[in-house]
C-alpha positions in Angstrom: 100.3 77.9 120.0 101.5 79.9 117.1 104.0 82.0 118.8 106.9 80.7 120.8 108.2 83.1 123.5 111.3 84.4 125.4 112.4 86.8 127.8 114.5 90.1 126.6 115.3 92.8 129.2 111.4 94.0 130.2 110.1 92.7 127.1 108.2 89.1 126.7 109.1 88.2 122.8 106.3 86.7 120.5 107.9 84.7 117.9 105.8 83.6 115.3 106.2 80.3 114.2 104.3 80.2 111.2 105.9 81.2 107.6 102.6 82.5 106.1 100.7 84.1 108.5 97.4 83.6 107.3 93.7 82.7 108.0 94.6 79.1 109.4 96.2 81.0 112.0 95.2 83.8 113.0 92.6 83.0 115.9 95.0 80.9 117.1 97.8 83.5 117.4 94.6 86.5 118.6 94.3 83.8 121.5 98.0 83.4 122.4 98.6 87.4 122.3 95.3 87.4 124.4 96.6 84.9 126.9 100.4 86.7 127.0 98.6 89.9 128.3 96.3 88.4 130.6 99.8 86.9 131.8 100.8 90.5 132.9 103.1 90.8 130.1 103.3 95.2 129.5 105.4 95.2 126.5 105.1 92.1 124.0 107.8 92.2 120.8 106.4 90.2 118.1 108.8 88.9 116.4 107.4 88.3 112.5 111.3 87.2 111.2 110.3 83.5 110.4 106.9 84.5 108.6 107.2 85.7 104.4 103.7 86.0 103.7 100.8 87.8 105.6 97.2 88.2 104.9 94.3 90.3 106.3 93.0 87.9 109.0 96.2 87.3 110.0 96.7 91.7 110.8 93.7 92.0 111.8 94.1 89.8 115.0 97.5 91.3 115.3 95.5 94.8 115.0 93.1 93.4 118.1 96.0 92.3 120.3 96.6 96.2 120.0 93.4 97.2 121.3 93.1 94.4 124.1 96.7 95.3 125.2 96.2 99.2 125.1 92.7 98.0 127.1 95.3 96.6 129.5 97.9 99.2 130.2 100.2 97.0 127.6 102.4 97.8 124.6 102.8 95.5 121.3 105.3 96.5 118.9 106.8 94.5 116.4 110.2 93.3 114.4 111.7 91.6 112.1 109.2 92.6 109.2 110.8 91.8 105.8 111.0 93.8 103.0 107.4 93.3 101.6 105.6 92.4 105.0 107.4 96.5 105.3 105.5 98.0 102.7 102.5 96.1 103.2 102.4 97.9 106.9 103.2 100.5 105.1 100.6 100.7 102.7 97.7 100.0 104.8 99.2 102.4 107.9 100.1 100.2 110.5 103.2 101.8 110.9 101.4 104.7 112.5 100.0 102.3 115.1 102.9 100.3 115.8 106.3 101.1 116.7 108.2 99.1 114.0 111.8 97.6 115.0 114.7 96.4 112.7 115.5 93.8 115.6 114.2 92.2 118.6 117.1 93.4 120.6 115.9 97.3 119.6 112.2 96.4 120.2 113.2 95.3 123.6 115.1 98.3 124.5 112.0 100.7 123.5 110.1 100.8 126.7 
């Protein structure tokens, strides 16, 4: 697993273990958000406060763990981007299709 999890309020948290969030990972982590919705989980936080670098591969599984949770009835959002992992979402225009949280504790609170 790629993500370690915990319980906060109605929200299953998603914390990703990896500090560079790249290609070596990402099918691993598209299978663990995969298996947390098929769990029943409706609103994952995914936590990205441990990770400093992130590629492509690594946002586009995050990007299909959208689409397979919307496909559910689920919600991901996410927290604890740092400054660049920010303006990369930014950039690209992920921040229009996820709710973006300072903190776990605020992501947790959103639904």
């Amino acid at each position: 697993m790629i993500v370690t999890t915990q319980i906060n309020g109605a929200a299953l948290v998603a914390n990703v273990t990896a500090a560079e969030a790249n290609l070596m990972v990402a099918d691993a982590f598209k299978a663990d958000l995969a298996s947390l919705i098929d769990d029943g989980n409706k609103l994952i936080v995914v936590n990205f406060a441990a990770v400093i670098y992130v590629d492509s591969s690594f946002l586009g599984a995050l990007v299909s763990g959208l689409k397979y949770a919307m496909a559910n009835q689920a919600e991901i959002v996410v927290a604890g981007l740092n400054k660049d992992i920010f303006g990369l979402f930014q950039l690209i225009r992920l921040d229009k299709a996820f709710k973006i949280f300072t903190t776990v504790d605020e992501a947790a609170k959103s639904r």
